[in-house]
C-alpha positions in Angstrom: 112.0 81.7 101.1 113.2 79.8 98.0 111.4 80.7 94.3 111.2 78.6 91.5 109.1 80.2 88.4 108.1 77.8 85.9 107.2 79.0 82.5 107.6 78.5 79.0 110.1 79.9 76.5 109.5 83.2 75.3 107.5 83.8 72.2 105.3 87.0 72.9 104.1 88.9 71.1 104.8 87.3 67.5 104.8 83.2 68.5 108.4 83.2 67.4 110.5 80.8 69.4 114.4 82.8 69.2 117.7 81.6 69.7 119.0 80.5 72.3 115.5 78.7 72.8 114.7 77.4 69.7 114.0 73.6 69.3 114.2 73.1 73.2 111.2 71.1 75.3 112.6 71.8 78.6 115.2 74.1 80.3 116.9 74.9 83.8 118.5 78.2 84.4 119.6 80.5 86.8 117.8 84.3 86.9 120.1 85.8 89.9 118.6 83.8 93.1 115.7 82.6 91.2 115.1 79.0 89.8 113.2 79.1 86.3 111.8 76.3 84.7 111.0 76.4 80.9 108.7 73.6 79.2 107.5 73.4 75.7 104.6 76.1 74.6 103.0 75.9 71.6 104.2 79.7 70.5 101.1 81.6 69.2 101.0 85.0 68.5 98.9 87.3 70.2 95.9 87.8 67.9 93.4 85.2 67.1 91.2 83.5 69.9 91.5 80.6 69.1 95.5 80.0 68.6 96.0 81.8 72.0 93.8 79.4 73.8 96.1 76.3 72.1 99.0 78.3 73.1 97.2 78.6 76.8 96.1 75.4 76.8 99.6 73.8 75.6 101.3 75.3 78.5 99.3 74.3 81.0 99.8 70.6 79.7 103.1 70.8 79.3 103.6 72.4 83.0 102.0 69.7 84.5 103.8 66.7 82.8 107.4 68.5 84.0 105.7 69.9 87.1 108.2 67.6 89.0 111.3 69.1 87.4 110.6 72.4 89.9 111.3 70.1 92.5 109.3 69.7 95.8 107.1 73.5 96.9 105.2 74.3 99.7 102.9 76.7 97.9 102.4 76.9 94.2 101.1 80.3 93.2 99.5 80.7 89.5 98.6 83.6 87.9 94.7 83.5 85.9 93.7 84.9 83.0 94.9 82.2 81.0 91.9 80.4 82.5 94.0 77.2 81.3 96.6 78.0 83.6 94.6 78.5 86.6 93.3 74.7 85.7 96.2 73.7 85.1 97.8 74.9 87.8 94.9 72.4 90.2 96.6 69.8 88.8 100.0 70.7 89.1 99.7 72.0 92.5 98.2 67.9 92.9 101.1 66.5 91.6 104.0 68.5 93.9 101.4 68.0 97.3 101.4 71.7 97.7 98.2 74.1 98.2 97.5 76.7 95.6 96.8 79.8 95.9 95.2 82.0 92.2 95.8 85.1 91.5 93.2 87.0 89.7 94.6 89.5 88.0 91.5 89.9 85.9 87.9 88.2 86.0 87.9 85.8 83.4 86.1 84.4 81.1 83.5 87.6 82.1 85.9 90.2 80.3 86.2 87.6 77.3 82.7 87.5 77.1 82.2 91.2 77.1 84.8 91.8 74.7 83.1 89.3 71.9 86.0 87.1 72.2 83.9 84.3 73.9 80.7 83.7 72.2 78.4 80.7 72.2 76.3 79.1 75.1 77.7 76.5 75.3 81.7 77.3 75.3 80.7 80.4 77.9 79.2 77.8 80.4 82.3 75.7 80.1 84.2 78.5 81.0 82.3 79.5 83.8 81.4 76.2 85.4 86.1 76.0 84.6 86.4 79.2 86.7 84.5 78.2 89.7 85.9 74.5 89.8 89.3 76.7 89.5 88.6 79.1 92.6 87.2 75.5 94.3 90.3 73.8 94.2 92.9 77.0 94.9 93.5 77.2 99.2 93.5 81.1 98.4 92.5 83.5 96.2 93.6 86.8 95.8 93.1 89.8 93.6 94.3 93.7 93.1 90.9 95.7 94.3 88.1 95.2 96.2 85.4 95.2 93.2 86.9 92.2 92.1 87.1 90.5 95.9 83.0 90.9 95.3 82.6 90.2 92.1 84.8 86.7 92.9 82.4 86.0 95.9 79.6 86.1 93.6 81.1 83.1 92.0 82.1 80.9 95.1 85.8 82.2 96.0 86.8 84.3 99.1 89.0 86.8 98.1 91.7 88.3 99.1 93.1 91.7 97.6 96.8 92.4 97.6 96.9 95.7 95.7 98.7 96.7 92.6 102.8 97.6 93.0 105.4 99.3 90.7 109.4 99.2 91.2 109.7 102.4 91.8 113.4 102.3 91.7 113.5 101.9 87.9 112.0 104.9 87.3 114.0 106.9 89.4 116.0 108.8 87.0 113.1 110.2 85.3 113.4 113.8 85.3 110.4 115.5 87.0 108.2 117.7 84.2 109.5 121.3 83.6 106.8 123.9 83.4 109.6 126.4 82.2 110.4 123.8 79.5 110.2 124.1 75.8 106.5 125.0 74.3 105.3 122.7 71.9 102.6 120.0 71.6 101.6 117.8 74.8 103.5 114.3 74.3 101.6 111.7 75.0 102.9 108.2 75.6 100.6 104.9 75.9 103.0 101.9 76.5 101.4 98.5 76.4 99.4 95.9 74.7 97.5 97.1 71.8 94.5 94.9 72.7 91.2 94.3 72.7 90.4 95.3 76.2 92.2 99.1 75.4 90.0 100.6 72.7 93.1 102.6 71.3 91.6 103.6 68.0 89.3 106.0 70.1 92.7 107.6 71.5 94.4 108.3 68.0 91.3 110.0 67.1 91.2 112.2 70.1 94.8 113.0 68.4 93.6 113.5 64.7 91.0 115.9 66.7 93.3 118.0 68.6 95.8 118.2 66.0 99.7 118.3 65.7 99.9 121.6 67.7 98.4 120.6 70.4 99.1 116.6 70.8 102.2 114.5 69.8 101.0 110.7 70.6 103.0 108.1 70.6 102.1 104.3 70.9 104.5 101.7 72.1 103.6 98.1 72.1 102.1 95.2 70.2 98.9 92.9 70.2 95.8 92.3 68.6 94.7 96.1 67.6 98.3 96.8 66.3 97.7 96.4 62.7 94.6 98.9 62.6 96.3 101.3 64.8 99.2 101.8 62.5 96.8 101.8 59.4 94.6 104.8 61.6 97.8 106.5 62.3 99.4 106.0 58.9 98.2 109.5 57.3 98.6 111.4 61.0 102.1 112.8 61.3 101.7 113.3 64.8 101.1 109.9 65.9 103.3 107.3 65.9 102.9 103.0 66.4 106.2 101.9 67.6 106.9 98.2 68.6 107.4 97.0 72.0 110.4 97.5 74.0 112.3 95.8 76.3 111.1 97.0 80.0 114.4 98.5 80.5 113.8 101.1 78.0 110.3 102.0 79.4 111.7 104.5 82.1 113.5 106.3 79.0 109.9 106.4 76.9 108.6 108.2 80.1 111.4 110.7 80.5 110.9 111.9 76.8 106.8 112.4 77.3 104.4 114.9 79.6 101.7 112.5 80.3 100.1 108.8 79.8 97.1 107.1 78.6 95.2 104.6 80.2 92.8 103.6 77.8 89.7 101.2 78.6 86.7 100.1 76.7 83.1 100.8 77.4 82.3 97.6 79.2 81.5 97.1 82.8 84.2 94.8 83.9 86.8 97.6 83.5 85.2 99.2 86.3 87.3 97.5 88.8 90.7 97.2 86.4 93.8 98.8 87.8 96.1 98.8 84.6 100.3 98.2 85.7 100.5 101.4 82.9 99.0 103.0 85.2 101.9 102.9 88.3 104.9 103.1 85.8 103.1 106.6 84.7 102.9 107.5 88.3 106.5 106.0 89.3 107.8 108.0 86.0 106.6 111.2 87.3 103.9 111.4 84.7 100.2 112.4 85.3 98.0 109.6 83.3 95.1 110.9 81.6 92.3 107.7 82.0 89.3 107.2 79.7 87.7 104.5 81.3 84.6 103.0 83.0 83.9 104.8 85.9 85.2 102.9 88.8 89.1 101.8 90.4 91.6 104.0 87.9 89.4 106.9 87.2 88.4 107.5 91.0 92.1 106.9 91.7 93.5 109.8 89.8 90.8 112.2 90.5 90.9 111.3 94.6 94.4 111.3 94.4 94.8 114.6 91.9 97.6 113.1 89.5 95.3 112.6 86.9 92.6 113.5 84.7 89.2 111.0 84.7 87.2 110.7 81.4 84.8 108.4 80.4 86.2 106.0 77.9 85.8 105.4 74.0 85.0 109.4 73.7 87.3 110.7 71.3 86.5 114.3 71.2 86.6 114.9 75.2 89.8 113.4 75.2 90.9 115.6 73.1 89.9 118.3 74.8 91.3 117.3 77.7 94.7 117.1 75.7 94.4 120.3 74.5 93.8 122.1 77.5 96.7 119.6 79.6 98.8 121.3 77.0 98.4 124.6 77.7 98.5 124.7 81.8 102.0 123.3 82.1 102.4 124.0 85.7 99.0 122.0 85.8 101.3 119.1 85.0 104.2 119.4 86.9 101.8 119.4 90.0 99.9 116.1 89.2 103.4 114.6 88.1 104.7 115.4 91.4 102.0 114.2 93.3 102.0 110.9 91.3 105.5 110.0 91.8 104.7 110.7 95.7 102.1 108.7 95.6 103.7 105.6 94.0 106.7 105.7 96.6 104.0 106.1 99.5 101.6 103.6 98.5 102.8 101.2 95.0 106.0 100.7 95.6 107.1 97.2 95.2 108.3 96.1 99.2 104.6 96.8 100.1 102.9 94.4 97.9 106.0 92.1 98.6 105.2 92.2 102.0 101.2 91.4 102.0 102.4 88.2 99.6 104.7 87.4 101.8 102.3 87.3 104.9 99.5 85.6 102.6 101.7 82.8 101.4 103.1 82.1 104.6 99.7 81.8 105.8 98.7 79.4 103.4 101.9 77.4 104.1 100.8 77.0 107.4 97.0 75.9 106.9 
């Protein structure tokens, strides 16, 4: 099997265009044994709805008019939300003669509409009646839990769910959590967007709660809620709003924490979200503590014991929960261990490789 990624040229999170990319429509290059394809994007930031659709939106056109430069495929897989891409993908899919199969990483536009990022009859319609001509024209569908397999059906598409996966090898040189370590406040590390979707505010109040002897909390990562986050955490000594990273330095932000947030809001659709976070925490060693709706994550880690389950966007249990993770060390080291097991067992990359695998070579012969 033969892969060709086509994408644009990188710009997240600020929409700036760097060197050696700058002022280029189109590129070929070599990423080991895969081909990648880079067209023109228009490079918006991550805030504001409506530059991210244009930047959405821009790609997908631009995809399509070089679809031909990927050269001939026998499958075209596309990845949705952007709900642009998905359409966009139809049509490029067209173009090569190849069947399509979406991956729905997330139920869009329904989370955009919970979230107050999509308002309006009328542009909510459009993106529904989009979404279901989307799952219409894709041979396949798949998604990472069953919830969403249900919710998909409700809207015309039979799903498929190939579950979430994590390279567990990069995170093999975490150290495992040493009860007999130094005391001191619980670090706390949350690496990942600073969205919309997270409700991170609620989480650095937990911290102001617990206070500096109990809770060090660190933030890593850009997006939408940065700017607030970092004016919240500006008079808190023991919080801190660092800028993303480059994924090879995630493994090190792990070894220098106890545990991880996974941080939802208080909307339904989160029921059946599986944050990636989620398995780096686990592949790291690291128990995640997960304020969220009741559903996928939170029955994950309390099943599965590397974990603690709260419900989300409730600042003072959290930090209770933070405070008393603190002091019960050994507490720790037992749900770290159990969630490093449990990524090798079940997360670990060559599984989910292997269910694509079998569901693209099913497609391929259809």
């Amino acid at each position: 099997m033969t892969v060709t990624v086509h994408t644009g040229f990188p710009h997240y999170p600020d929409g700036i265009v760097r060197p050696p990319h700058r002022l280029r429509r189109i590129a070929v290059e070599d990423d080991g044994p895969v081909r990648v394809v880079r067209t023109w994007v228009h490079p918006a930031p991550n805030r504001g709805t409506v530059r991210r659709l244009a930047g959405h939106a821009s790609f997908a056109a631009g995809a399509v008019a070089h679809a031909r430069t990927a050269g001939p495929a026998d499958v075209v897989v596309a990845e949705s939300p952007p709900l642009f891409t998905a359409a966009g993908a139809v049509a490029y899919a067209r173009r090569l003669s190849a069947p399509l199969v979406l991956n729905c990483s997330d139920l869009w536009p329904q989370s955009a509409i919970e979230l107050g990022a999509l308002r309006g009859a009328a542009p909510v319609a459009a993106a529904e009646w989009l979404e279901r001509w989307c799952y219409r024209h894709a041979r396949a569908v798949t998604v990472p839990v069953a919830g969403m397999a249900r919710a998909a059906a409700a809207r015309g598409a039979r799903a498929e769910v190939i579950g979430p996966a994590v390279d567990a090898a990069r995170f093999a040189g975490v150290p495992p959590l040493d009860p007999a370590g130094p005391a001191g406040p619980l670090r706390v590390l949350y690496a990942g967007t600073l969205g919309l979707a997270q409700g991170l505010g609620s989480v650095v109040e937990a911290a102001r709660i617990a206070g500096p002897d109990a809770v060090a909390l660190t933030l890593v990562g850009d997006g939408a809620d940065g700017p607030a986050l970092r004016a919240a955490a500006a008079s808190l000594a023991h919080v801190a709003v660092l800028p993303a990273v480059p994924a090879g330095e995630v493994p090190g932000l792990y070894a220098a924490h106890d545990a991880a947030i996974v941080a939802l809001r208080d909307r339904a659709v989160f029921a059946d979200a599986l944050p990636t976070k989620l398995f780096e925490a686990f592949a790291a060693g690291r128990p995640a503590v997960v304020a969220a709706p009741e559903g996928a994550a939170t029955s994950l880690v309390r099943d599965t014991g590397t974990g603690v389950a709260l419900a989300p966007e409730d600042p003072v249990a959290l930090a209770e929960a933070l405070a008393a993770l603190a002091g019960d060390r050994e507490r720790l080291r037992t749900m770290g261990a159990r969630a490093r097991s449990l990524a090798g067992e079940r997360f670990d990359r060559p599984v989910a490789v292997a269910a694509w695998r079998a569901a693209i070579e099913r497609v391929r012969a259809t």
